[in-house]
C-alpha positions in Angstrom: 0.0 0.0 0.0 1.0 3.3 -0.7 0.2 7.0 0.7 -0.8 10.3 -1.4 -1.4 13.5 -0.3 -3.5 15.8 -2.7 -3.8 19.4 -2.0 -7.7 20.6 -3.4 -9.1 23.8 -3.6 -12.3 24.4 -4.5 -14.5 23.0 -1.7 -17.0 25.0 0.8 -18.9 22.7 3.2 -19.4 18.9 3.8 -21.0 18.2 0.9 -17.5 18.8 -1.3 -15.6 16.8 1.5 -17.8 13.8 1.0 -17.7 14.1 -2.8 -14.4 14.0 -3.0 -14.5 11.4 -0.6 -16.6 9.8 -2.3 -15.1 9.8 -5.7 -11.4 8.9 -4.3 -13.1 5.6 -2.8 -14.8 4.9 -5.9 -11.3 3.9 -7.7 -10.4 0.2 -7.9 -7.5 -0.2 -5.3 -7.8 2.6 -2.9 -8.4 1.4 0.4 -9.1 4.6 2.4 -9.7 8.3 1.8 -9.4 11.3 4.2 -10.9 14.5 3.2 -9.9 17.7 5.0 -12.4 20.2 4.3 -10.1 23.3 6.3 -6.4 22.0 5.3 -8.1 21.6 1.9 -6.1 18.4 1.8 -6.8 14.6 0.9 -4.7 11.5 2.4 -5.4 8.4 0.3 -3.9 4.9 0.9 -4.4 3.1 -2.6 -2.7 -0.1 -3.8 -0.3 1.5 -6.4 -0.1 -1.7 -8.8 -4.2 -1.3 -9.3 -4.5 2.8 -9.1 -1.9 5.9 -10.0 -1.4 9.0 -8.1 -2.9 10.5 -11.6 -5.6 9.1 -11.5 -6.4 9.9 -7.9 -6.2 13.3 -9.0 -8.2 12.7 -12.4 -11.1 11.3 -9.6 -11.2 14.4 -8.0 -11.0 16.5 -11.3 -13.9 15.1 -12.3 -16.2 16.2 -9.4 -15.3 19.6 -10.3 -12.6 20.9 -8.1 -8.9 20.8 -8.4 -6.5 18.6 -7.5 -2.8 18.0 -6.9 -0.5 15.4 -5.8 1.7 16.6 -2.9 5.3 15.2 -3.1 
């Protein structure tokens, strides 16, 4: 298992936090997704033979708000 950390702007209230959530946990291989709605950050574990850091990122994206891997 491997750790990410996105940074994502663009969400307001709870309802962003569990989209992206949501979204993240969609993805074949990630095991766990933790949304901070006031860092504005995202901790995912994924299995990184199943999911890429890009496509993490291409999850969130696609609910609208943007996204970017953390090194």
């Amino acid at each position: 298992m491997a750790t990410a950390t996105l940074k994502i702007t663009g969400m307001h209230c709870a309802h962003c936090v569990q989209a992206v959530k949501g979204a993240l946990e969609k993805l074949d291989g990630v095991r766990s997704a933790e949304v901070d709605l006031s860092a504005g950050r995202a901790q995912v574990e994924y299995d990184e033979t199943r999911v890429t850091p890009g496509q993490l990122v291409g999850a969130v994206m696609d609910e609208g708000y943007t996204a970017e891997e953390i090194p």
